[in-house]
C-alpha positions as CSV (number, residue, x, y, z in Angstrom):
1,X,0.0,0.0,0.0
2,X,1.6,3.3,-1.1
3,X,0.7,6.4,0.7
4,X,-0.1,9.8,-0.9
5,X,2.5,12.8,-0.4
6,X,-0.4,14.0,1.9
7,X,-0.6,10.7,3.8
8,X,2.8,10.2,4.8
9,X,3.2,13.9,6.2
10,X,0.4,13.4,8.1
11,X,1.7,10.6,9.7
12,X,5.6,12.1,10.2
13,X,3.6,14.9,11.7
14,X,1.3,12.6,13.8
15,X,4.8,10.5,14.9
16,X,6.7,13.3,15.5
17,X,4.1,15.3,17.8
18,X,3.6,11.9,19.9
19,X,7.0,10.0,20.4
20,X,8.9,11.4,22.9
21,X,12.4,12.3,21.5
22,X,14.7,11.1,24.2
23,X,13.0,7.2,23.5
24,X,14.5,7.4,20.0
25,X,11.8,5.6,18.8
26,X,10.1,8.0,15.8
27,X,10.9,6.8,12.2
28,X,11.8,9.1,9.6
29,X,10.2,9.9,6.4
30,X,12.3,7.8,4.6
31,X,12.1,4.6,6.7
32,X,8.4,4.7,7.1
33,X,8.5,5.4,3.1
34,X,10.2,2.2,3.1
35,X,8.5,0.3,5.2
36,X,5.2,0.9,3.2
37,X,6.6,-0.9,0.0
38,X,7.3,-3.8,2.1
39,X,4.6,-6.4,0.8
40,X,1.6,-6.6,3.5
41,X,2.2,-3.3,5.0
42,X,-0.8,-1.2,5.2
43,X,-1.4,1.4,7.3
44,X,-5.1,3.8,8.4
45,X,-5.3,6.9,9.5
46,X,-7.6,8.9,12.0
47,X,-9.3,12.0,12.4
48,X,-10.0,13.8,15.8
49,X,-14.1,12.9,15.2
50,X,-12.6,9.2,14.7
51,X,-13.0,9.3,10.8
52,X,-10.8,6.2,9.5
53,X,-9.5,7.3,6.0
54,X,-7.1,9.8,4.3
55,X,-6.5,13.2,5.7
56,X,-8.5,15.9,4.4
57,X,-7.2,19.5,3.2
58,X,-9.3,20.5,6.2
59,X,-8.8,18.5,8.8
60,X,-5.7,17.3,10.2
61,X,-4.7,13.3,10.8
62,X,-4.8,12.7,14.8
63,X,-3.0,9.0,14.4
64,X,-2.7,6.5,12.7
65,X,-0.9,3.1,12.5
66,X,0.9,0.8,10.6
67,X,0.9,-3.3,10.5
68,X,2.6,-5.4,8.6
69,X,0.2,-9.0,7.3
70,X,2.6,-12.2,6.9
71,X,0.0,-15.8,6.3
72,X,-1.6,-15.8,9.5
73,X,-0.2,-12.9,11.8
74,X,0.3,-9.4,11.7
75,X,2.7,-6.9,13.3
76,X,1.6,-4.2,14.4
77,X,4.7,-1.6,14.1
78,X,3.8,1.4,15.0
79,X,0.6,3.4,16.5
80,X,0.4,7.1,17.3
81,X,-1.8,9.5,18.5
82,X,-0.6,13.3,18.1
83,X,-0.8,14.3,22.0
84,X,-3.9,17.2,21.8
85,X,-6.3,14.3,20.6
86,X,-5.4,11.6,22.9
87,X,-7.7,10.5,25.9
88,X,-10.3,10.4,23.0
89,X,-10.3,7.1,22.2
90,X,-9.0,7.3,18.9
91,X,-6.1,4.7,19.6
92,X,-8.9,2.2,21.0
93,X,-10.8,3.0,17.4
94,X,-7.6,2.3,15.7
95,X,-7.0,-0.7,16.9
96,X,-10.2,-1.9,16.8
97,X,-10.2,-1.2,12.9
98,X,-6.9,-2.9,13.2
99,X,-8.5,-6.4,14.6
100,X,-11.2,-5.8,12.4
101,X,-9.4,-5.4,9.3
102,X,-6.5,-8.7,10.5
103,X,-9.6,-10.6,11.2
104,X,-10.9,-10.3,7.4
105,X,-7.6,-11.1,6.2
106,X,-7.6,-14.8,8.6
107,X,-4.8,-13.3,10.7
108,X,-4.5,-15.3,13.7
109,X,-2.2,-13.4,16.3
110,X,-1.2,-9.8,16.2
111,X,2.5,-9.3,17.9
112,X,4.2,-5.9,18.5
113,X,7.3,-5.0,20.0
114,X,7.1,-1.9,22.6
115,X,9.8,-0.4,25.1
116,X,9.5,-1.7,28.5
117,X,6.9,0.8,30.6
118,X,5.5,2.0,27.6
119,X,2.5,4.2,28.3
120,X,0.6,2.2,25.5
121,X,0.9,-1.1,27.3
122,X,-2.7,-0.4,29.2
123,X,-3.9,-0.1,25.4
124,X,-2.6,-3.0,24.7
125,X,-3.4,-4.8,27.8
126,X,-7.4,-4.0,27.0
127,X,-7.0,-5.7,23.6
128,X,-5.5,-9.4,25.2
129,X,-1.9,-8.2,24.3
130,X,0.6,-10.8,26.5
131,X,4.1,-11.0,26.6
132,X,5.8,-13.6,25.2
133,X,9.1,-12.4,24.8
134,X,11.9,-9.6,26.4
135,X,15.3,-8.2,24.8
136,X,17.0,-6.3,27.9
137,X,18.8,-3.6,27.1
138,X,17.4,-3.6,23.1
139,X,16.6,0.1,22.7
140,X,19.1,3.0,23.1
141,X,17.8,6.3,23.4
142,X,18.9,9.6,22.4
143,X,20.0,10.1,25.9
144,X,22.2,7.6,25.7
145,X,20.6,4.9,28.4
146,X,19.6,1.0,27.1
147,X,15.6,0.7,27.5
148,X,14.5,-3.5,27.0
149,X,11.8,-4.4,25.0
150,X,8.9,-6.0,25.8
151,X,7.0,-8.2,22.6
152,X,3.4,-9.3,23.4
153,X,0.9,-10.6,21.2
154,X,-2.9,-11.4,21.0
155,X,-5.3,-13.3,19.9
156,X,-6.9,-11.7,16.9
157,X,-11.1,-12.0,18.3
């Protein structure tokens, strides 16, 4: 799935607004370019009235993610939520459309890989996320200190 221009400003905008710098853990444009011409990478995008689809001239993306679809599982590699619109419930629409959309395609489990104490892992908790694996000491942030990482995965329902 290629993006539009429009669509993959939105989402460097949407990334950049939400991921904390010191964690390291935004892309840039040309890796999440990249990563969309991987085959089975898709990716949706929300609005703040929690409109799934492509950004408007007028309105401004609030998040989005993007997943990668291999046989039966999916990664999920990246969700965002630009900080003004969170506590909204857009991330819980998002990955609802996520499930929704893995479940049409006969996706079985949904894995991601977070940092350890990521704020998201209540998100992910409410969806059946588990963890079934740990790298200590994986991530290294801008500030120099070694974060682990936590990889979970659930059930797609």
């Amino acid at each position: 799935m290629t993006p539009t221009r429009a669509e993959l400003d939105a989402m460097m905008q949407v990334m950049l607004a939400a991921f904390d710098p010191i964690y390291g853990e935004a892309w840039n444009q040309q890796q999440l370019a990249s990563a969309l011409l991987v085959p089975g990478t898709h990716f949706a995008m929300i609005d703040a009235a929690g409109v799934i689809g492509p950004p408007s001239p007028n309105v401004a993306a609030a998040g989005f993610y993007l997943a990668r679809n291999m046989f039966e599982e999916e990664e999920l590699l990246l969700i965002a939520v630009d900080p003004q619109y969170r506590r909204m419930g857009l991330a819980s629409r998002l990955m609802d459309h996520l499930f929704a959309c893995a479940r049409d395609r006969g996706t079985e489990r949904i894995f991601l890989e977070m940092r350890e104490n990521n704020d998201a892992c209540h998100l992910y908790n409410c969806y059946g996320f588990e963890q079934v694996g740990f790298r200590k000491d994986y991530y290294r942030g801008a500030d120099g200190i070694l974060r682990s990482a936590c990889t979970m995965s659930a059930a797609v329902r």
